[in-house]
Backbone as JSON Lines, residues from 0, in Angstrom:
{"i":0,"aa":"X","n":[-263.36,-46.68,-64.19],"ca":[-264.33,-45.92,-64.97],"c":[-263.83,-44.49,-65.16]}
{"i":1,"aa":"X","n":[-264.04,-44.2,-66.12],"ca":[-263.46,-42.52,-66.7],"c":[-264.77,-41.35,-66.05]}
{"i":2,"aa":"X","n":[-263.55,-40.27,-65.27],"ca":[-264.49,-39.62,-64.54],"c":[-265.6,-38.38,-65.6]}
{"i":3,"aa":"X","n":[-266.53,-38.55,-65.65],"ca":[-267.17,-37.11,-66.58],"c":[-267.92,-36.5,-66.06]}
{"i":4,"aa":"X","n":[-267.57,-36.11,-64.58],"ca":[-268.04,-35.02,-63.81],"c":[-266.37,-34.49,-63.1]}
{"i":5,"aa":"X","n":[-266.55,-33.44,-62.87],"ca":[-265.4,-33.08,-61.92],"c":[-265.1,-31.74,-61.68]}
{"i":6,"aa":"X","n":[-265.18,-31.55,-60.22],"ca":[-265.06,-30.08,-60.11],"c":[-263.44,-29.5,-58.72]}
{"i":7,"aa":"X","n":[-263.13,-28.56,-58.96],"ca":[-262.31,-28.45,-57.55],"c":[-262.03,-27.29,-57.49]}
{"i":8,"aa":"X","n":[-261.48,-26.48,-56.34],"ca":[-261.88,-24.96,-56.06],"c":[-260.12,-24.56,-55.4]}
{"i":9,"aa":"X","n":[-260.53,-23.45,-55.41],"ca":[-259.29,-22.74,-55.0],"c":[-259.92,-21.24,-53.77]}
{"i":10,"aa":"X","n":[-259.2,-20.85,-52.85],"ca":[-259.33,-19.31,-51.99],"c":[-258.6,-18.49,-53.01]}
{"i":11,"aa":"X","n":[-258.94,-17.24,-53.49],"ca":[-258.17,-16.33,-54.31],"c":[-258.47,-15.42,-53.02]}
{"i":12,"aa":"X","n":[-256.72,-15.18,-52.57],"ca":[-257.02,-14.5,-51.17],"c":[-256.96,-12.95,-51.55]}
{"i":13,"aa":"X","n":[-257.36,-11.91,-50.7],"ca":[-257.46,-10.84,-50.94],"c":[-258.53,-10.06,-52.45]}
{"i":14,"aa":"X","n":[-259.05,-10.86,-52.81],"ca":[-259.9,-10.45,-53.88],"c":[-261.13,-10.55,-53.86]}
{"i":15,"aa":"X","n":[-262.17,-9.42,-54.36],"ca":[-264.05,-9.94,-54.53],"c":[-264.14,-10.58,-55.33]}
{"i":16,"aa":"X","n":[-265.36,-11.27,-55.17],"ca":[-265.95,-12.24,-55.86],"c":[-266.01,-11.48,-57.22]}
{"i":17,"aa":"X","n":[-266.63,-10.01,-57.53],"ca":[-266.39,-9.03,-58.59],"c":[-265.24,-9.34,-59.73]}
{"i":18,"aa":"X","n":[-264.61,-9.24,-58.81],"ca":[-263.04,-8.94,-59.55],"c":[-262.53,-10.22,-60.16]}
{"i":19,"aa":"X","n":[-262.77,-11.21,-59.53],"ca":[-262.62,-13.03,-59.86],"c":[-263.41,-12.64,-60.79]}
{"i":20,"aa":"X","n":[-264.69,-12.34,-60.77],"ca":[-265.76,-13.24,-62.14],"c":[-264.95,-12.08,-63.53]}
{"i":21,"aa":"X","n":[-264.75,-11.12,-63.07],"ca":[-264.2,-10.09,-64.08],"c":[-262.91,-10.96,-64.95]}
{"i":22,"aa":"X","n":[-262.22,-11.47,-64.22],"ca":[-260.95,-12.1,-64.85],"c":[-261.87,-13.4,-65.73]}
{"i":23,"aa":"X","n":[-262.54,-14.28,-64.9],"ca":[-262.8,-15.34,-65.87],"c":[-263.92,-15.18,-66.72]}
{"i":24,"aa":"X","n":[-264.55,-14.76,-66.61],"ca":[-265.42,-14.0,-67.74],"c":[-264.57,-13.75,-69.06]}
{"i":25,"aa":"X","n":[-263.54,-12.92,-68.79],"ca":[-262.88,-12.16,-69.83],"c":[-262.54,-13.62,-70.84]}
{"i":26,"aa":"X","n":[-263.37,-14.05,-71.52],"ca":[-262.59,-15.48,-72.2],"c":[-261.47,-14.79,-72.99]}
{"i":27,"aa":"X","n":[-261.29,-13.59,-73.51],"ca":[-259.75,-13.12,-74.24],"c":[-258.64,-13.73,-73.91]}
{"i":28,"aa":"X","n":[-259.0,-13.73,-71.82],"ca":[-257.83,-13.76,-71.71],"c":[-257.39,-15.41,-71.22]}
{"i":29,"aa":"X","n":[-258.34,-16.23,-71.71],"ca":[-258.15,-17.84,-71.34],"c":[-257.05,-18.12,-71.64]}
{"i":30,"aa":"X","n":[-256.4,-17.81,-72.88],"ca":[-255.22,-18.04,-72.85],"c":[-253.96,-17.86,-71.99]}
{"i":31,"aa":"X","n":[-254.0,-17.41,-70.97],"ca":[-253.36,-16.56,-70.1],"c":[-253.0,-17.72,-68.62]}
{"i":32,"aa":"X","n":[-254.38,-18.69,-68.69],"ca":[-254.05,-19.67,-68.17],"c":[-254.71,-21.16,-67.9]}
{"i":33,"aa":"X","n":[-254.98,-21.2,-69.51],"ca":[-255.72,-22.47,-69.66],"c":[-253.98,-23.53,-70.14]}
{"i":34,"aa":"X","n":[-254.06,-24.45,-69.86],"ca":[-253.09,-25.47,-70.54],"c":[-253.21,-25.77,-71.8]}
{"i":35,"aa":"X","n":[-254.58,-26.34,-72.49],"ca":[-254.74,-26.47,-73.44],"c":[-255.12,-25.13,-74.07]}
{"i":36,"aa":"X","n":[-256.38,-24.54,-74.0],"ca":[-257.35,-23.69,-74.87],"c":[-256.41,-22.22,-74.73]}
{"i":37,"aa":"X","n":[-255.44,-21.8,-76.11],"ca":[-254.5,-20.76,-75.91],"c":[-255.36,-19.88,-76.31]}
{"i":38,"aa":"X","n":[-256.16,-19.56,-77.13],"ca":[-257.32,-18.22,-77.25],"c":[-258.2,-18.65,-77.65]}
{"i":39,"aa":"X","n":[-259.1,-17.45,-77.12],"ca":[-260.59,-17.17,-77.6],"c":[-260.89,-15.83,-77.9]}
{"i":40,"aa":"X","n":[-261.85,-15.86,-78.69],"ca":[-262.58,-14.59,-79.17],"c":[-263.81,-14.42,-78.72]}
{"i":41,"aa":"X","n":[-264.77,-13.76,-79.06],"ca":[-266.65,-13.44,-79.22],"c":[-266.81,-13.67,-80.66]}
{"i":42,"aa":"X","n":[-267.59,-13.96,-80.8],"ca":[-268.53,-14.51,-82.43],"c":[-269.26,-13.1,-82.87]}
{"i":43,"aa":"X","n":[-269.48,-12.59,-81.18],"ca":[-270.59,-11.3,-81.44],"c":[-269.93,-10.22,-80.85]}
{"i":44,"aa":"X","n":[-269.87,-9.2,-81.57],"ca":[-269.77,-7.69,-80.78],"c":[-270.14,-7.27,-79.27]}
{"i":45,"aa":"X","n":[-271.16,-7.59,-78.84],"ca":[-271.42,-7.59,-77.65],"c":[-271.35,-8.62,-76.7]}
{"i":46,"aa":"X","n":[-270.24,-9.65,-77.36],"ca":[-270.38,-10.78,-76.63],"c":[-270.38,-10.62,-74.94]}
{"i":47,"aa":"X","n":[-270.79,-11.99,-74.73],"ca":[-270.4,-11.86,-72.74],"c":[-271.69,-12.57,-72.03]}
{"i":48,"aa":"X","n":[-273.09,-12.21,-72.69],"ca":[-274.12,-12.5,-71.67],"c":[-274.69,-13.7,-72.44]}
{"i":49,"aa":"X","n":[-275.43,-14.75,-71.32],"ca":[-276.21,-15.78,-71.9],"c":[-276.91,-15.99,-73.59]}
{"i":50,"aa":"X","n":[-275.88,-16.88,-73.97],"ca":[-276.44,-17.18,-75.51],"c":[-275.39,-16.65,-76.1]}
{"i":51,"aa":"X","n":[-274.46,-15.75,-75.79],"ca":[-273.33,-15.6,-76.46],"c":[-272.34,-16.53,-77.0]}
{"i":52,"aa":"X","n":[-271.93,-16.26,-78.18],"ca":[-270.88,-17.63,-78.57],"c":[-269.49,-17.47,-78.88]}
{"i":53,"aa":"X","n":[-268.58,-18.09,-78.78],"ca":[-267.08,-18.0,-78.85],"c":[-266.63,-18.83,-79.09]}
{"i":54,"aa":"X","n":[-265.4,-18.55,-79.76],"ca":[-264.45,-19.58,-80.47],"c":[-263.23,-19.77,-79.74]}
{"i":55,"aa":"X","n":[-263.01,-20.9,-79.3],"ca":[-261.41,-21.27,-78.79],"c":[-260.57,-22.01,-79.9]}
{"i":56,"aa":"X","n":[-259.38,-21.72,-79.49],"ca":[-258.37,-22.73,-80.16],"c":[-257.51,-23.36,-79.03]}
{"i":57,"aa":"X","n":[-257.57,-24.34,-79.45],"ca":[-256.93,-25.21,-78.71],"c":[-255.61,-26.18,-79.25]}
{"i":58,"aa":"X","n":[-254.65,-26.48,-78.17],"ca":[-253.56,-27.44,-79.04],"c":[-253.0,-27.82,-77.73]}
{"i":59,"aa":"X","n":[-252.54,-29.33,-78.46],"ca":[-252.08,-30.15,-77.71],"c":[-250.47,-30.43,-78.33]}
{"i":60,"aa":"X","n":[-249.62,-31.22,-77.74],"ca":[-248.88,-31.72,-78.41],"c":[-249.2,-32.61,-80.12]}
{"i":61,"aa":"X","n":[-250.63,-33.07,-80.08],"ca":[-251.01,-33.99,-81.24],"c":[-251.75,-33.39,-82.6]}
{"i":62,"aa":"X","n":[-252.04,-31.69,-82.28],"ca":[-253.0,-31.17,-82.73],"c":[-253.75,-29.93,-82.21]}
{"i":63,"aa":"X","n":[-253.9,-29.44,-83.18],"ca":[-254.95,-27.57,-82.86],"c":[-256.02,-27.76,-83.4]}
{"i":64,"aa":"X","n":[-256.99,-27.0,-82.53],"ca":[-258.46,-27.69,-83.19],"c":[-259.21,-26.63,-82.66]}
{"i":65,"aa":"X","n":[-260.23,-25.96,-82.84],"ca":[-261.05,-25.1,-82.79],"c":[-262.25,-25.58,-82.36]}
{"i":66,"aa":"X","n":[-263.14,-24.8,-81.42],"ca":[-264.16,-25.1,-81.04],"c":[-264.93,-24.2,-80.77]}
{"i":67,"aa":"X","n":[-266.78,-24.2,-80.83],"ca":[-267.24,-23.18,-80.27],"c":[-268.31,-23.57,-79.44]}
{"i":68,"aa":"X","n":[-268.27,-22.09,-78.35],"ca":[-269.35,-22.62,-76.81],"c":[-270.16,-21.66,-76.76]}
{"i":69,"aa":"X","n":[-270.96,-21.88,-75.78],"ca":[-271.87,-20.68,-75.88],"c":[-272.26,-20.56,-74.32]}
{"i":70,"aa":"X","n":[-272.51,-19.38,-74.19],"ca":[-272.2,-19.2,-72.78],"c":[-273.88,-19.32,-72.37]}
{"i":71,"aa":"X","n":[-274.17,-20.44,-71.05],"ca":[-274.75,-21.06,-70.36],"c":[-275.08,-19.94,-69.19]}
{"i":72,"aa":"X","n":[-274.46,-19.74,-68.57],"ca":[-274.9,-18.69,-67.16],"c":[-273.37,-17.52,-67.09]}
{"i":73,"aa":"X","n":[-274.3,-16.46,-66.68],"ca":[-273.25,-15.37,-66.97],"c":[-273.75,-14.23,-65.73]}
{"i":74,"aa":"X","n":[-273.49,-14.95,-64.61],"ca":[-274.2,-14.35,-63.13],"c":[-273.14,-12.85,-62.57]}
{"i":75,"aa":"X","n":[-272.56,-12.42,-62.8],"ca":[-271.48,-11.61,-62.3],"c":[-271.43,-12.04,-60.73]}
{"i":76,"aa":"X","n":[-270.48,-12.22,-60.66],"ca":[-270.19,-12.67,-58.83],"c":[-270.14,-13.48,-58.3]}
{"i":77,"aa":"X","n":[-271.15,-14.25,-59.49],"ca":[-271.72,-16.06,-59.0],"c":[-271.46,-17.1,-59.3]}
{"i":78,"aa":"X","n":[-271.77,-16.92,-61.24],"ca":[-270.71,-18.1,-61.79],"c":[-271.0,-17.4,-63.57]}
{"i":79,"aa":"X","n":[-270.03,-18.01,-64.3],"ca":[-269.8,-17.48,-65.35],"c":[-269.43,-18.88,-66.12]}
{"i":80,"aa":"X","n":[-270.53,-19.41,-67.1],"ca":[-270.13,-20.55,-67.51],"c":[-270.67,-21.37,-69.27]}
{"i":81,"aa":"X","n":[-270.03,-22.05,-69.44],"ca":[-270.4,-22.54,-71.2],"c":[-270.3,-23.82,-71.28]}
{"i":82,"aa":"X","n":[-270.93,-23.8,-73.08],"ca":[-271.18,-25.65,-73.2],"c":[-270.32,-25.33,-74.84]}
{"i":83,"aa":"X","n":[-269.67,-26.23,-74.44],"ca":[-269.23,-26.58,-76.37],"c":[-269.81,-27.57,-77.13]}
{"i":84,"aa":"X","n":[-269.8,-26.5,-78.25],"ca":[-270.23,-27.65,-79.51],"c":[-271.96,-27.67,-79.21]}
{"i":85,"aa":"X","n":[-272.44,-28.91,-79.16],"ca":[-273.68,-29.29,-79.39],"c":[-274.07,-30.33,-78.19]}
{"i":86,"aa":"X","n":[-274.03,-29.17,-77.3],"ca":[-274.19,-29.99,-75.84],"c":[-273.23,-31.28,-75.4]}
{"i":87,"aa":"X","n":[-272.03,-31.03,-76.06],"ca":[-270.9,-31.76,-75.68],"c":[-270.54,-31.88,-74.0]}
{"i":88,"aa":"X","n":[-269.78,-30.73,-73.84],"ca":[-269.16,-30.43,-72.41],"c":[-269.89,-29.36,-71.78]}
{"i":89,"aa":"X","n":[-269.61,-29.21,-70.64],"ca":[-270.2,-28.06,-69.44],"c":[-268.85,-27.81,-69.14]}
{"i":90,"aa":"X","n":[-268.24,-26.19,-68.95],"ca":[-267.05,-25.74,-68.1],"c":[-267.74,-24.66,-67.41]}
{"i":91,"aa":"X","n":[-267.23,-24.41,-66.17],"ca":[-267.81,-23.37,-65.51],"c":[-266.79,-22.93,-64.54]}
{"i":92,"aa":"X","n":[-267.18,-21.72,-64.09],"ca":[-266.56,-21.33,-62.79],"c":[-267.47,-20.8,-62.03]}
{"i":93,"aa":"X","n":[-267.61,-21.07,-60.5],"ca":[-268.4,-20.57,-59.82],"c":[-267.64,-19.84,-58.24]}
{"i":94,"aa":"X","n":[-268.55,-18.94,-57.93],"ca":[-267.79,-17.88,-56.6],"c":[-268.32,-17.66,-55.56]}
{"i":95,"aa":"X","n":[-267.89,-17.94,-54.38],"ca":[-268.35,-17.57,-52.85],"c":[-267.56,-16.59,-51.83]}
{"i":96,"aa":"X","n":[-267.67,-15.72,-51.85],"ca":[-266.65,-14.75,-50.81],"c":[-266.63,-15.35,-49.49]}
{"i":97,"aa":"X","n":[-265.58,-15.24,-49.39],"ca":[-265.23,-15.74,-48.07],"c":[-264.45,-14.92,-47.13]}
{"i":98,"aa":"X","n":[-264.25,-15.14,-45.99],"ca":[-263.27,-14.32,-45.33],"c":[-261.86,-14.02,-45.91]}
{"i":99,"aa":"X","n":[-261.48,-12.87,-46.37],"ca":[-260.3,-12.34,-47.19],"c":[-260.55,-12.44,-48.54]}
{"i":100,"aa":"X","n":[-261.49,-13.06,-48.84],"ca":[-261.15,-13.05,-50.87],"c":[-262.69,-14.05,-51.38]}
{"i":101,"aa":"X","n":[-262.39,-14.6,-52.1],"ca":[-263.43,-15.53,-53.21],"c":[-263.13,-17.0,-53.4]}
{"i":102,"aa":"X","n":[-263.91,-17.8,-53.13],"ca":[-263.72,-18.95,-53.5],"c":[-263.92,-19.56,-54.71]}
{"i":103,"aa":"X","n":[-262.99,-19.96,-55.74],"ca":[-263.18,-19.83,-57.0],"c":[-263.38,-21.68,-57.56]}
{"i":104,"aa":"X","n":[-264.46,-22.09,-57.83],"ca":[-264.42,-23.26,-58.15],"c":[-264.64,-23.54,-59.92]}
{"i":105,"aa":"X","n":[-263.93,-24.13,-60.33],"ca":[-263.82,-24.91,-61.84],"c":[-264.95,-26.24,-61.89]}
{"i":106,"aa":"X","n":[-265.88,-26.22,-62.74],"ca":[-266.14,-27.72,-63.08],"c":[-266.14,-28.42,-64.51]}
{"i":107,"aa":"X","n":[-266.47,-28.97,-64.92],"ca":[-266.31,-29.83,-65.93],"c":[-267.5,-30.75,-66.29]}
{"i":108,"aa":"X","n":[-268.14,-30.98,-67.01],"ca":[-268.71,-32.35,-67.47],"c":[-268.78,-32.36,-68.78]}
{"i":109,"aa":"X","n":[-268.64,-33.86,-68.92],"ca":[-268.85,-34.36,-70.16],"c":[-270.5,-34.96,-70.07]}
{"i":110,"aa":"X","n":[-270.72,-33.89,-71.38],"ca":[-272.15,-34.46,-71.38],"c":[-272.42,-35.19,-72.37]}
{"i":111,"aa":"X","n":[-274.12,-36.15,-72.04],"ca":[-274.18,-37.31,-73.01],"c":[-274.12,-36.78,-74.54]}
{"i":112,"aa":"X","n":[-274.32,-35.78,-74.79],"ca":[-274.14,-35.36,-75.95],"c":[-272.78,-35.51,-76.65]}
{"i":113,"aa":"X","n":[-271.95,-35.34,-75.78],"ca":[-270.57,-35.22,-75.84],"c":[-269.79,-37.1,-76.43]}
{"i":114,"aa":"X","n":[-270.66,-37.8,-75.16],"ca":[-270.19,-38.9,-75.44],"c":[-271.15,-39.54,-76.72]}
{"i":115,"aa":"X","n":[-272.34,-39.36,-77.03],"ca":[-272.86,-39.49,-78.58],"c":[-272.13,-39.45,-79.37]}
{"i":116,"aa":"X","n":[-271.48,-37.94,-79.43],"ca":[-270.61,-37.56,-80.37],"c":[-269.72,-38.44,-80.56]}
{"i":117,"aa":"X","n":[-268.63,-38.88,-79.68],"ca":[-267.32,-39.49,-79.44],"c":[-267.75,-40.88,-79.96]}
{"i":118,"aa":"X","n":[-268.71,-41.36,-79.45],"ca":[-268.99,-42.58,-80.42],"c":[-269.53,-42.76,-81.26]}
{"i":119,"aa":"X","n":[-270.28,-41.94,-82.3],"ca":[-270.18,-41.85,-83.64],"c":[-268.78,-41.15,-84.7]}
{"i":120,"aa":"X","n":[-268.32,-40.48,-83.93],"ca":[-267.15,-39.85,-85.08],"c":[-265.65,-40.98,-84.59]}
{"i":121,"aa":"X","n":[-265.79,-41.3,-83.52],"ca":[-264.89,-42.51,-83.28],"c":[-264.84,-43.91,-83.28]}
{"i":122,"aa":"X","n":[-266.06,-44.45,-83.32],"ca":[-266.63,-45.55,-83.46],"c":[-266.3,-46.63,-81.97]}
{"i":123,"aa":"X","n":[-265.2,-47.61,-82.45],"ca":[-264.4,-48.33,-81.08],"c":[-263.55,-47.64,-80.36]}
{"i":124,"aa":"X","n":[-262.85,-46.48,-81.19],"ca":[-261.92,-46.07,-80.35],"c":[-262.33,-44.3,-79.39]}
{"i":125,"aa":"X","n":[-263.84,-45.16,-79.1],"ca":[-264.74,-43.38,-78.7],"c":[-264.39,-43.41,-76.65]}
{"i":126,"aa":"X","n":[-264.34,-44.69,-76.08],"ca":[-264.02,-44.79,-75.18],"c":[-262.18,-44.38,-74.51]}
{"i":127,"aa":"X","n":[-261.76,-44.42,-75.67],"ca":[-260.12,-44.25,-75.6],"c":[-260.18,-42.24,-75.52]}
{"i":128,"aa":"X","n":[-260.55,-42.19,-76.48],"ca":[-260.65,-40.83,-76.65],"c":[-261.75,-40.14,-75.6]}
{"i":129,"aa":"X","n":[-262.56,-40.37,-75.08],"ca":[-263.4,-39.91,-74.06],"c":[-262.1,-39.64,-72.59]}
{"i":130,"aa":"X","n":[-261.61,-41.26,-72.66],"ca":[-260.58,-40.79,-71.21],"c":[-259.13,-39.7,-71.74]}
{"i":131,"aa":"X","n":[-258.7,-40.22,-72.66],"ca":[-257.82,-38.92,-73.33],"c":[-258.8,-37.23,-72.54]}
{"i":132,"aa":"X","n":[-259.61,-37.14,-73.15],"ca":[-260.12,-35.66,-72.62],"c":[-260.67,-35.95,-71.51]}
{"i":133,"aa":"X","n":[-260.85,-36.88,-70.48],"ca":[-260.75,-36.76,-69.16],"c":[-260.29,-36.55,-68.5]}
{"i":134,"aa":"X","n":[-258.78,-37.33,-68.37],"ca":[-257.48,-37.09,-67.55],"c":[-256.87,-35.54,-68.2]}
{"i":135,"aa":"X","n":[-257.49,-35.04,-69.55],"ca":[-256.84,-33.71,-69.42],"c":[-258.17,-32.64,-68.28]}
{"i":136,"aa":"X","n":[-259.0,-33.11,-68.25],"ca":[-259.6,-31.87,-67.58],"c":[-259.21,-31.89,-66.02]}
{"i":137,"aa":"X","n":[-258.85,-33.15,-65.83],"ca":[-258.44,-33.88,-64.67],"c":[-257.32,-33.24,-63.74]}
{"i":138,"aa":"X","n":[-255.76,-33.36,-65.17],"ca":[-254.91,-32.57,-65.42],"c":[-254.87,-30.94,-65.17]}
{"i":139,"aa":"X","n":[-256.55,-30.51,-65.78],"ca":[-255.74,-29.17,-66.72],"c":[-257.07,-28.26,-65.38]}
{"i":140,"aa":"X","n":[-257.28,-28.56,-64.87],"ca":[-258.4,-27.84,-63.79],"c":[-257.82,-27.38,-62.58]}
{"i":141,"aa":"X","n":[-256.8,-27.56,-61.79],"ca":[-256.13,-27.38,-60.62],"c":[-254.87,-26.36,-61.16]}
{"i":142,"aa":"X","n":[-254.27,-27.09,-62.35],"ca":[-253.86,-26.01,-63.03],"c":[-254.04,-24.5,-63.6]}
{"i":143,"aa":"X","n":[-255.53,-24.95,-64.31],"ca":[-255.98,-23.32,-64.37],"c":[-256.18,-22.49,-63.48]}
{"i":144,"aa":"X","n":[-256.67,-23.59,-61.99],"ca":[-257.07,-22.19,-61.0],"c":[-256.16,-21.69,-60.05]}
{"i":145,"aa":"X","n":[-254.6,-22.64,-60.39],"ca":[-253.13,-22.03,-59.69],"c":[-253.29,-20.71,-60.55]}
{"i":146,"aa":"X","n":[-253.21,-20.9,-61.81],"ca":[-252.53,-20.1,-62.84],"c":[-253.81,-18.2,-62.82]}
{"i":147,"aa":"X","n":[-255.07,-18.87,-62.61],"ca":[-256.1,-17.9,-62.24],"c":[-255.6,-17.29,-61.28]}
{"i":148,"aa":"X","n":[-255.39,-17.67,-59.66],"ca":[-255.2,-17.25,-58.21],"c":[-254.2,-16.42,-58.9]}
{"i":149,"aa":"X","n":[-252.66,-16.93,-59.09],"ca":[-251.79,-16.07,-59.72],"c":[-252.46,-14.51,-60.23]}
{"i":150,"aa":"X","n":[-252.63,-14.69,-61.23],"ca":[-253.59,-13.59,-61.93],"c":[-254.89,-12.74,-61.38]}
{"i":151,"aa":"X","n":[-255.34,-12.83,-60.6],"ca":[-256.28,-12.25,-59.89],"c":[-255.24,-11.65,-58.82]}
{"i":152,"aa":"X","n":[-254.65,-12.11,-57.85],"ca":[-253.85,-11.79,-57.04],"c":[-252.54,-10.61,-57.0]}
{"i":153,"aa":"X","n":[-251.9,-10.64,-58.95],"ca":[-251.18,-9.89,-59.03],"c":[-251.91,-8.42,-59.64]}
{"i":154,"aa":"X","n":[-252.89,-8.74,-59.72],"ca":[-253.61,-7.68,-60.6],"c":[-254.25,-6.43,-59.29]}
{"i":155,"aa":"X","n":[-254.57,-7.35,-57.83],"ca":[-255.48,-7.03,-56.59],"c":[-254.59,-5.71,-56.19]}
């Protein structure tokens, strides 16, 4: 069965929880260490707080494709997080200080909205394509939060 929940965490040693949500917040700089999603913008001038919306681009080896999310919870310290599209997906990051630094956790879901979608614009082949963007979040989540720790760490 194709997983459409999934979360996993990382210690970003020597850093506040502050300074973590500061980096992933910044969606500018997603590109910096998402695998897939190479930039994002704000839709709005003041973007950043709950209800705010943004545009990523994304590319794979097969294709670049654009998307927009809107930011879900925007806690400073706590968690900083969005849904794409039309209640498609949930991405988030959430933070716990710990002894020396922040515990930085990534999650993921695919929501039923998401899979609606996939099987109307895909029809039979909505299950193929559902695990396609599974095994990448699967993929691309342990990755981002090497590539985050990195970046929080050289910045500390």
């Amino acid at each position: 069965m194709t997983a459409l929940e999934f979360s996993e965490s990382v210690v970003v040693v020597a850093a506040a929880v502050d300074d973590v949500y500061a980096v992933v917040s910044d969606i500018t700089r997603t590109g910096e260490w998402s695998p897939i999603c190479q930039e994002c913008w704000w839709n709005e001038a003041d973007g950043g707080g709950v209800g705010s919306t943004f545009t990523g681009r994304n590319v794979t080896a097969d294709r670049t494709w654009e998307t927009v999310s809107t930011v879900a919870a925007a806690e400073p310290g706590r968690e900083f997080a969005w849904v794409v599209g039309d209640n498609f997906v949930r991405w988030g990051y959430t933070l716990d200080a710990t002894d020396g630094g922040a515990r930085l956790t990534e999650s993921w879901n695919f929501l039923p909205g998401g899979i609606d979608f996939f099987h109307s614009k895909f029809g039979d082949d909505a299950q193929t394509e559902i695990d396609i963007r599974s095994r990448a979040a699967l993929d691309g989540i342990p990755r981002t939060l090497a590539a985050i720790k990195g970046i929080v760490e050289s910045e500390a």
